[in-house]
FIPADREN-8330 format. One record per residue (C-alpha): residue number from 1; residue in one letter; x, y, z. Coordinates in steps of 0.02 Angstrom, whole numbers, plus 50000, padded with zeros to 5 digits. Layout:
BEGIN
R / seq / type / px / py / pz
R / NUM / A / X / Y / Z
...
***
This chain:
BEGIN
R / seq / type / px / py / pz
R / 1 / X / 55141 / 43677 / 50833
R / 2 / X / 55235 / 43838 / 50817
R / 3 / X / 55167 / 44007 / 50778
R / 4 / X / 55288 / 43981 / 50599
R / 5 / X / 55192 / 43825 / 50556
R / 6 / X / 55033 / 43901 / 50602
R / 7 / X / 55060 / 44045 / 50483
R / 8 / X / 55152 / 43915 / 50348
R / 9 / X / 54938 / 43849 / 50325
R / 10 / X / 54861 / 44005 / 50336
R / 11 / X / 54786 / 44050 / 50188
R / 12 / X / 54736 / 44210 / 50097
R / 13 / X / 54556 / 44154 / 50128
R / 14 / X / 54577 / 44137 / 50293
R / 15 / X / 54653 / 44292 / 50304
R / 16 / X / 54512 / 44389 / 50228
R / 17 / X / 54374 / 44278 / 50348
R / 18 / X / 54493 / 44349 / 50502
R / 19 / X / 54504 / 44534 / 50440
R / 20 / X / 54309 / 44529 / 50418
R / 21 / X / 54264 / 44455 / 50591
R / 22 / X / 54372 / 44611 / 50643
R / 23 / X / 54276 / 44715 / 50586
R / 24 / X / 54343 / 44734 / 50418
R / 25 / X / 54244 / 44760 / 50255
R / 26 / X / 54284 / 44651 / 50084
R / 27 / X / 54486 / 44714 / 50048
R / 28 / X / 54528 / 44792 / 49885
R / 29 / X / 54662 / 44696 / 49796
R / 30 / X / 54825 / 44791 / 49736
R / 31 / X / 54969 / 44706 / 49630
R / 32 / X / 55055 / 44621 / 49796
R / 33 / X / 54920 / 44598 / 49910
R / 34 / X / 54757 / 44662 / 50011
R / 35 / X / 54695 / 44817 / 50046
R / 36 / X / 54576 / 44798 / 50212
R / 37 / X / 54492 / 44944 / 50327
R / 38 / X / 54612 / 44998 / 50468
R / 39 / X / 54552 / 44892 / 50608
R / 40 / X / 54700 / 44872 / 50675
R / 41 / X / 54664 / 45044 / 50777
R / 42 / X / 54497 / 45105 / 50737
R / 43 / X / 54412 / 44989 / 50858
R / 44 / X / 54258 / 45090 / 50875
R / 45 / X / 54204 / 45132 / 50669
R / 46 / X / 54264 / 45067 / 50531
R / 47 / X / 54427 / 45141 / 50449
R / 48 / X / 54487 / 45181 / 50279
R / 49 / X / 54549 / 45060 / 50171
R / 50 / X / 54735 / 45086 / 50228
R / 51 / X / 54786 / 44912 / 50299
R / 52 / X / 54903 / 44828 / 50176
R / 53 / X / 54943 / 44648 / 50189
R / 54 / X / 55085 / 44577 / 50073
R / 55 / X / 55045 / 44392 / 50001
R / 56 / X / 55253 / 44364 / 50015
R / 57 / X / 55279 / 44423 / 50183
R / 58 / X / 55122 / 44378 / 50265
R / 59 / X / 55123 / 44524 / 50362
R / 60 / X / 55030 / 44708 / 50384
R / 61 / X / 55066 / 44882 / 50358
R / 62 / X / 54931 / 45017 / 50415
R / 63 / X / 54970 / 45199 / 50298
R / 64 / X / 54899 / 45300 / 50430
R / 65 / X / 54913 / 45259 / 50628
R / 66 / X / 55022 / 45102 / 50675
R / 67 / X / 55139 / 45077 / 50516
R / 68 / X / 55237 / 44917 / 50509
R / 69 / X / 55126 / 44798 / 50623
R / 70 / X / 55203 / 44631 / 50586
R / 71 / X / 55099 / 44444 / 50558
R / 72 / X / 54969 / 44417 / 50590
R / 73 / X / 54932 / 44361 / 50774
R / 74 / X / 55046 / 44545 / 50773
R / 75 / X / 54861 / 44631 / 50705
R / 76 / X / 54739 / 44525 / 50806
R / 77 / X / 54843 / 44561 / 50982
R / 78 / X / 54799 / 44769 / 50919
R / 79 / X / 54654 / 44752 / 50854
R / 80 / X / 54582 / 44648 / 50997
R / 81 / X / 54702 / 44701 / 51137
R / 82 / X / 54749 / 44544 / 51189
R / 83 / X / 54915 / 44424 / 51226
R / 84 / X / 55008 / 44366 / 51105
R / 85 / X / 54953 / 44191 / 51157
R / 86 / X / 54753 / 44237 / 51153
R / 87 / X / 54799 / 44302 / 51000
R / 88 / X / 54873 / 44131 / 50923
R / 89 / X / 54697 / 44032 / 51002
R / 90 / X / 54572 / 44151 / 50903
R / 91 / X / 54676 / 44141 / 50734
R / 92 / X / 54688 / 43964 / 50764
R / 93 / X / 54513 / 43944 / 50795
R / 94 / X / 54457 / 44046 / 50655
R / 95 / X / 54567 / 43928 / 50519
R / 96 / X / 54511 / 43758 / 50607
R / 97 / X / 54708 / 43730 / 50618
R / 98 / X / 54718 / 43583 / 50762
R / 99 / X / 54881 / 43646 / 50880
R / 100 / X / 54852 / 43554 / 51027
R / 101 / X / 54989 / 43432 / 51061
R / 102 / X / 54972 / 43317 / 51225
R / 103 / X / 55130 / 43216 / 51249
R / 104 / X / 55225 / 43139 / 51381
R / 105 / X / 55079 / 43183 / 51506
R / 106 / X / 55102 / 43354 / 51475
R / 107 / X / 54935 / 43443 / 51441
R / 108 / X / 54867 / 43650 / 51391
R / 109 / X / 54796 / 43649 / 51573
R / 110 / X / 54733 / 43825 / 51585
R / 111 / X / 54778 / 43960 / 51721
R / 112 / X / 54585 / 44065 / 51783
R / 113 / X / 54580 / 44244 / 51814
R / 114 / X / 54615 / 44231 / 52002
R / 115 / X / 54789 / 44205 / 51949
R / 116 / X / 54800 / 44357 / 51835
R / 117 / X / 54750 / 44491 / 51945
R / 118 / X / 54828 / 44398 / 52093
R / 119 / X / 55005 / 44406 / 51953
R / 120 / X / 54959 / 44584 / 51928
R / 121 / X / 54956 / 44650 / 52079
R / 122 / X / 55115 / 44587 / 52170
R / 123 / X / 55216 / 44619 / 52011
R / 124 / X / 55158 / 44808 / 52037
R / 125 / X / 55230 / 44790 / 52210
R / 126 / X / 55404 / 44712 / 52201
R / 127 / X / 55535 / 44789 / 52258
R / 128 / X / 55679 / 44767 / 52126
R / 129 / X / 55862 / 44727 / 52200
R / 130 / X / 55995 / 44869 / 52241
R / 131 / X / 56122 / 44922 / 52109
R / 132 / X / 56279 / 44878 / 52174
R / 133 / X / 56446 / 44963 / 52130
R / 134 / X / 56543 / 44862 / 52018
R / 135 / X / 56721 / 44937 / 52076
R / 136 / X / 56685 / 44772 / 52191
R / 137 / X / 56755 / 44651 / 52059
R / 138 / X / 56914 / 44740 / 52028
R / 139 / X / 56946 / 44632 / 52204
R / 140 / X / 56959 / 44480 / 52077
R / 141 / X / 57068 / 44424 / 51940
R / 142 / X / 56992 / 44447 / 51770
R / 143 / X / 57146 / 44353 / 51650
R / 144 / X / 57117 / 44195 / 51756
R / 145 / X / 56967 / 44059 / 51694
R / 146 / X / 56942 / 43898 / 51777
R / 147 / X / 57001 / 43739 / 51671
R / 148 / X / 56844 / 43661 / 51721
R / 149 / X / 56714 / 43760 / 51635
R / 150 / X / 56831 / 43779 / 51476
R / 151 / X / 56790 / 43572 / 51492
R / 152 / X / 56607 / 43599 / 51514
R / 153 / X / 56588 / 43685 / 51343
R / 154 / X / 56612 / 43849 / 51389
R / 155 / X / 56723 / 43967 / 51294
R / 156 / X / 56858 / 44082 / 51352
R / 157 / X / 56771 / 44209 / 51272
R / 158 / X / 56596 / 44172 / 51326
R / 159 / X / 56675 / 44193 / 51505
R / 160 / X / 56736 / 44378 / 51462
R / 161 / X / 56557 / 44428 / 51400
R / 162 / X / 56474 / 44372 / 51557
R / 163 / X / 56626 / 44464 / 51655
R / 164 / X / 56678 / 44307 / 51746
R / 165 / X / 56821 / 44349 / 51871
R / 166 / X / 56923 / 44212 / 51975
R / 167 / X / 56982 / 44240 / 52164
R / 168 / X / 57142 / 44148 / 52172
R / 169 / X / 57146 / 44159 / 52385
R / 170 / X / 56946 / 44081 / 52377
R / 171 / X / 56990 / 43954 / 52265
R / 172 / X / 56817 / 44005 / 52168
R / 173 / X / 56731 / 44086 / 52005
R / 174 / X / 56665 / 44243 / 52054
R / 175 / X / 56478 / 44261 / 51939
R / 176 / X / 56420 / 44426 / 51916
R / 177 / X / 56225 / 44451 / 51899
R / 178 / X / 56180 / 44587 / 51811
R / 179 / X / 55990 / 44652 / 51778
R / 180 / X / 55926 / 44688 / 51599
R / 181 / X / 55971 / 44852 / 51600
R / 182 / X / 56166 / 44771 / 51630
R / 183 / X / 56190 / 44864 / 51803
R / 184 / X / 56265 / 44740 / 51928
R / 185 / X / 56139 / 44677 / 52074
R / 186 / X / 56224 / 44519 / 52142
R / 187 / X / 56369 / 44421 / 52144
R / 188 / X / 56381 / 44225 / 52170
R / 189 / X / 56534 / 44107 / 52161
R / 190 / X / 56569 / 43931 / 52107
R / 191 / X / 56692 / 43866 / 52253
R / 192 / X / 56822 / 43755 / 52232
R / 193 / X / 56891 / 43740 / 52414
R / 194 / X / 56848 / 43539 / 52477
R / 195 / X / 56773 / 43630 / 52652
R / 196 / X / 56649 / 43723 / 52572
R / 197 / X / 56599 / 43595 / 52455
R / 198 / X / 56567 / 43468 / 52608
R / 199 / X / 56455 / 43606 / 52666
R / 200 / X / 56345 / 43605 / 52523
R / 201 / X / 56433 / 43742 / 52474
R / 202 / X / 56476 / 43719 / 52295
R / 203 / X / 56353 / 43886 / 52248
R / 204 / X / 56317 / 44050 / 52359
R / 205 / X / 56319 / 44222 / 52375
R / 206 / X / 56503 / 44308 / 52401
R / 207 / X / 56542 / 44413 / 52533
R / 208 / X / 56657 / 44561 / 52569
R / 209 / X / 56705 / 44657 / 52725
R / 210 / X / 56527 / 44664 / 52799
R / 211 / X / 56403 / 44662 / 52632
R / 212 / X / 56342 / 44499 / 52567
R / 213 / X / 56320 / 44507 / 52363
R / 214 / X / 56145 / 44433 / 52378
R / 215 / X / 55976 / 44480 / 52304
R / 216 / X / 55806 / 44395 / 52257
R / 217 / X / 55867 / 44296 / 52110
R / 218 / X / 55684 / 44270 / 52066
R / 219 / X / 55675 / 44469 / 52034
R / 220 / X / 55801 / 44442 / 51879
R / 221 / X / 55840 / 44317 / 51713
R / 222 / X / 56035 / 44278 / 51701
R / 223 / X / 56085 / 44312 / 51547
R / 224 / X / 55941 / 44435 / 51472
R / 225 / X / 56067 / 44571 / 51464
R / 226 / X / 56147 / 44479 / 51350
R / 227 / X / 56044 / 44402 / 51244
R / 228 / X / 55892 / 44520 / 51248
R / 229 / X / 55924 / 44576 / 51074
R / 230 / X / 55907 / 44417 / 51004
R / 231 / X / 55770 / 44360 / 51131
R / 232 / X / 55677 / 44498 / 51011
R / 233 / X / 55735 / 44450 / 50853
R / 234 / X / 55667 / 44271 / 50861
R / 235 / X / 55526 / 44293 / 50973
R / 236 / X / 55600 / 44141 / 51073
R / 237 / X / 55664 / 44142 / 51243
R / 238 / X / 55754 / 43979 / 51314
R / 239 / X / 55749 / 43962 / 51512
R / 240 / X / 55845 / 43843 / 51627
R / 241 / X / 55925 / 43838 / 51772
R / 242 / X / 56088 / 43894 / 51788
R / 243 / X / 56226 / 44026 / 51751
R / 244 / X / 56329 / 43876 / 51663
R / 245 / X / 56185 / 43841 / 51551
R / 246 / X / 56156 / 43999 / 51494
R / 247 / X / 56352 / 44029 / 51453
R / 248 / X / 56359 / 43849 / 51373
R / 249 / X / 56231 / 43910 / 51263
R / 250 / X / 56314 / 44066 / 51224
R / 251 / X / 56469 / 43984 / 51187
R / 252 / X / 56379 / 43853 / 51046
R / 253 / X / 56263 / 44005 / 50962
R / 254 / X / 56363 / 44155 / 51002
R / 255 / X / 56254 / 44336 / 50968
R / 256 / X / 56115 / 44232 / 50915
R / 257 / X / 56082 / 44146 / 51095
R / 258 / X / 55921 / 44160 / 51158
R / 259 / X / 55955 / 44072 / 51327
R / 260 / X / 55916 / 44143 / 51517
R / 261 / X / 55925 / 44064 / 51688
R / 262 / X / 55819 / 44080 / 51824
R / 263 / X / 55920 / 44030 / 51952
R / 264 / X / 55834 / 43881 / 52022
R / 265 / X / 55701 / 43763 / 51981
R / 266 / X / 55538 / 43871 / 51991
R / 267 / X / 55474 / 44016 / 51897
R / 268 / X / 55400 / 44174 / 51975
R / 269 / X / 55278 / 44304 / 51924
R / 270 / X / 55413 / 44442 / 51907
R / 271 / X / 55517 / 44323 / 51779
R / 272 / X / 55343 / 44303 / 51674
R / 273 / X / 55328 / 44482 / 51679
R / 274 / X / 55504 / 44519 / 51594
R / 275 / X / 55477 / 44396 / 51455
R / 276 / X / 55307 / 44463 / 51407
R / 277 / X / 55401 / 44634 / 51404
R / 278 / X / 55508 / 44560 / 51271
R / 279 / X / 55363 / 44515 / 51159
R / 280 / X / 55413 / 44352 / 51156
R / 281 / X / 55317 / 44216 / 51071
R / 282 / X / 55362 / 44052 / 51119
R / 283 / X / 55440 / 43990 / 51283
R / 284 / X / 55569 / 43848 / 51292
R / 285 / X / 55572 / 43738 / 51457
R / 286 / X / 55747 / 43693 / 51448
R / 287 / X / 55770 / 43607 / 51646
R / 288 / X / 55872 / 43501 / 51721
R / 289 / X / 55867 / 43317 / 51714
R / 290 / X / 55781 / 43257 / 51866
R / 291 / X / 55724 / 43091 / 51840
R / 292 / X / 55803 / 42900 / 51814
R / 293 / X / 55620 / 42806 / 51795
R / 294 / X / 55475 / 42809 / 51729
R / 295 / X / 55377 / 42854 / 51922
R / 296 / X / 55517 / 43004 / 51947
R / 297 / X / 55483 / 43061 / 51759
R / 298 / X / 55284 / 43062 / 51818
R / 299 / X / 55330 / 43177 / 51995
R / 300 / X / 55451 / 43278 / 51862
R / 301 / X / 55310 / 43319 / 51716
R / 302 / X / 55178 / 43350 / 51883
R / 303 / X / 55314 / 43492 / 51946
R / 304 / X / 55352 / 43567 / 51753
R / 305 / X / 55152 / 43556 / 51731
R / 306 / X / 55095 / 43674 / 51875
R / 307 / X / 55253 / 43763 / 51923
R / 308 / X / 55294 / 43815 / 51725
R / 309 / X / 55178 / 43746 / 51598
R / 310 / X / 55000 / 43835 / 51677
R / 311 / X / 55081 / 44001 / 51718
R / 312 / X / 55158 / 44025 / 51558
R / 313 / X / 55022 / 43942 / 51420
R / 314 / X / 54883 / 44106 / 51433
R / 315 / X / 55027 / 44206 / 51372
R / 316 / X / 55146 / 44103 / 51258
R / 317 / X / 55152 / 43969 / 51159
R / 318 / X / 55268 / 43829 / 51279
R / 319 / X / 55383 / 43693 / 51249
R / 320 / X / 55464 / 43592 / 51341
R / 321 / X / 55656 / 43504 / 51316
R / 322 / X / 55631 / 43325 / 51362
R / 323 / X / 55751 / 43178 / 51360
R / 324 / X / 55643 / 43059 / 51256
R / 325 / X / 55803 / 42941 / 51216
R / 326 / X / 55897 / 42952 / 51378
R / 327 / X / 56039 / 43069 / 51307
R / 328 / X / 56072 / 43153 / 51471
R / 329 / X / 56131 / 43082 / 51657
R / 330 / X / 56040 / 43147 / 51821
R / 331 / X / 56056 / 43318 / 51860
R / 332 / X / 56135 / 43351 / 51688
R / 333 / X / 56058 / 43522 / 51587
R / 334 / X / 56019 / 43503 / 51422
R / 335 / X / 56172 / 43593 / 51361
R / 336 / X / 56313 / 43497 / 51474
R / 337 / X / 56358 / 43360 / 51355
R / 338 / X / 56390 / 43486 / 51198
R / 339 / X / 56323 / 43568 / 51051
R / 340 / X / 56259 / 43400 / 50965
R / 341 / X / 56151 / 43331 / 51097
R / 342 / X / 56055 / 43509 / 51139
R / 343 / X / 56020 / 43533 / 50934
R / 344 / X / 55963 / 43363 / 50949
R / 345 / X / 55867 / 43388 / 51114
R / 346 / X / 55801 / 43543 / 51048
R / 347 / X / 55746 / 43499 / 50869
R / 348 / X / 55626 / 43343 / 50962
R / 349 / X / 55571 / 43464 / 51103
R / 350 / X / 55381 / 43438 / 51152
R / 351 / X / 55264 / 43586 / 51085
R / 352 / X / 55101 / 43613 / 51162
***
C-alpha cells in the first residue's frame, strides 16, 4: 500500500489520537481544520497552539518555527526525528491500517543496526569520482543519433537532453555520465564495430590519448540530473539498470520522469544515500528480466530480496516491477517493448 492510500483512510480521529501520543494536547478547532500544540519542534515542553492542520489538504502548517511541514508522516519524521519510512510504520501502527503485502515470495525482511552504522560510516568515507572536462566530447559528433535506439523507443530529443554524441570512426554512441550536480565524471559507449562485440564488448568505458573515461559507477544514479526535480515532486524514484532505460523513460513521460540507472544489477550504500537526500518516499525496483521459469524466478526474487528489498525497506516504502503475465523476453527492461507495456507493468507492480 502506498503512502497516498495510507493517508486516503486516515481519519480526523486518527489524526487527533497521533498528535496526542506526540505530545500534543486536545486541538482547538477553527473553520478549516485543527489547531494542535507545536510538537512538531518543541520536543522537550509543550508548545503553543500554533500547528494548523487543514481537513482538505491533509497536511500541517506550524505559525511559528517550521512553516509549511507537509502530511503527515512529513510531522511525525520532525517531531520524532526519524525516516520517512519509520515514520509511515508508527502512523500505520497507530490507525491499525494493515500495509503489509507479501507476494511473489517477496517479504518486509528487515535490515538490524549493524548495517546502519556499518552504511554510515563508509558513505562518510567515499571518495566521489573526478570532474572531468567536458571539452572531451567536442571529439564526437553531436547531429548524428543511431537508428537503433530511435527503434528502441527513444526520442531524438531525449538523446539531446542526455547529450548523446556519436563517433563516426568507432562506429559507437558515446554516453556521457554526469553527477547530480550535472558536471561530467565518465564517459561510456555503446559499440557497434562486430570485433568489439565478439569481445563482450558491446558496453565500456571510452578512451582517449592516454585517459580512460571511467569511474565507480556505483558512486552515481544515471539520470538524477535530469530528473531530480521531479524525483522531488512525486516523492518517487524509479531505478533500473541501464542508460537506455532511463532515456526510454524519459522519452514516454518527458519532464515528469522519475527514472535513474544504476548501472548494473546491484545497489550500493552511496546510491541509498542520494535517494534519501531527495526525500523520496517510495522506491520502484524496475530490473531487468532475468528469469524464463518458475526455479530462475525463485534465484531472481532471492537476489532482488537481499541485494535491494532489505537495504532499502528501513527507509522507503519499496516496490517492485514484476512480469506477472510474461509481457517481457529475457534480458528485456521493463521499458524496451514501449510505453503500453511499462504503464501496464507499472500500474500491477508489487507493493510491500
Amino acid at each position: 500500500m502506498t503512502s497516498e492510500e495510507v493517508l486516503s483512510q486516515i481519519t480526523n480521529e486518527d489524526i487527533i489520537n497521533i498528535l496526542k501520543d506526540l505530545g500534543s494536547e486536545e486541538p482547538y478547532p477553527v473553520s478549516d481544520g485543527l489547531l494542535f500544540n507545536t510538537i512538531c519542534h518543541n520536543h522537550n515542553r509543550i508548545g503553543k497552539k500554533k500547528l494548523h492542520y487543514r481537513f482538505e489538504s491533509k497536511t500541517f502548517y506550524c505559525y511559528t518555527e517550521c512553516h509549511a511541514i507537509g502530511n503527515i508522516f512529513k510531522l511525525v519524521m520532525k517531531a520524532k526525528d526519524c525516516s520517512y519510512r519509520k515514520a509511515f510504520e508508527y502512523v500505520c501502527s497507530k490507525t491499525g491500517i494493515n500495509v503489509t503485502v507479501l507476494k511473489y515470495g517477496f517479504t518486509e525482511e528487515k535490515v538490524d543496526n549493524s548495517f546502519i552504522k556499518k552504511f554510515k560510516q563508509k558513505t562518510n568515507d567515499i571518495q566521489l569520482p573526478e570532474i572531468r572536462d567536458e571539452k572531451v566530447l567536442d571529439y564526437f559528433w553531436s547531429n548524428l543519433f543511431h537508428e537503433s535506439w530511435i527503434k528502441d523507443y527513444i526520442t531524438i530529443e531525449t538523446m539531446k537532453k542526455f547529450n548523446i554524441r556519436y563517433d563516426i570512426t568507432g562506429n559507437r554512441i558515446i554516453i556521457p555520465h554526469y553527477n547530480k550536480d550535472n558536471q561530467l565524471i565518465g564517459i561510456r559507449c555503446r559499440n557497434f564495430d562486430q570485433e568489439k562485440l565478439d569481445e563482450g564488448k558491446k558496453y565500456m568505458p571510452i578512451t582517449i590519448g592516454d585517459v580512460v573515461y571511467k569511474y565507480s559507477t556505483s558512486l552515481n544514479l544515471y539520470g538524477l540530473n535530469i530528473n531530480k526535480h521531479a524525483i522531488r515532486k512525486y516523492k518517487k524514484i524509479l531505478i533500473g539498470e541501464s542508460e537506455k532505460f532511463v532515456m526510454q523513460h524519459v522519452s514516454y513521460y518527458g519532464d515528469e520522469s522519475i527514472a535513474v540507472a544504476i548501472s548494473g544489477s546491484t545497489l550500493s550504500e552511496y546510491q541509498i544515500k542520494l535517494m534519501r537526500e531527495l526525500d523520496v518516499h517510495e522506491v520502484i525496483i524496475a530490473l531487468d528480466k532475468e528469469f524464463t521459469n518458475e526455479n530462475e524466478a525463485a534465484e531472481y526474487r532471492a537476489k532482488i530480496q537481499e541485494k535491494f528489498i532489505n537495504p532499502l525497506i528501513s527507509y522507503f516504502t519499496v516496490s517492485i516491477i514484476w512480469d506477472k503475465h510474461n509481457d517481457l523476453e529475457l534480458k528485456m527492461a521493463p521499458t524496451d517493448k514501449g510505453k503500453e507495456t511499462f504503464d501496464k507493468l507499472f500500474k500491477e507492480r508489487i507493493i510491500l
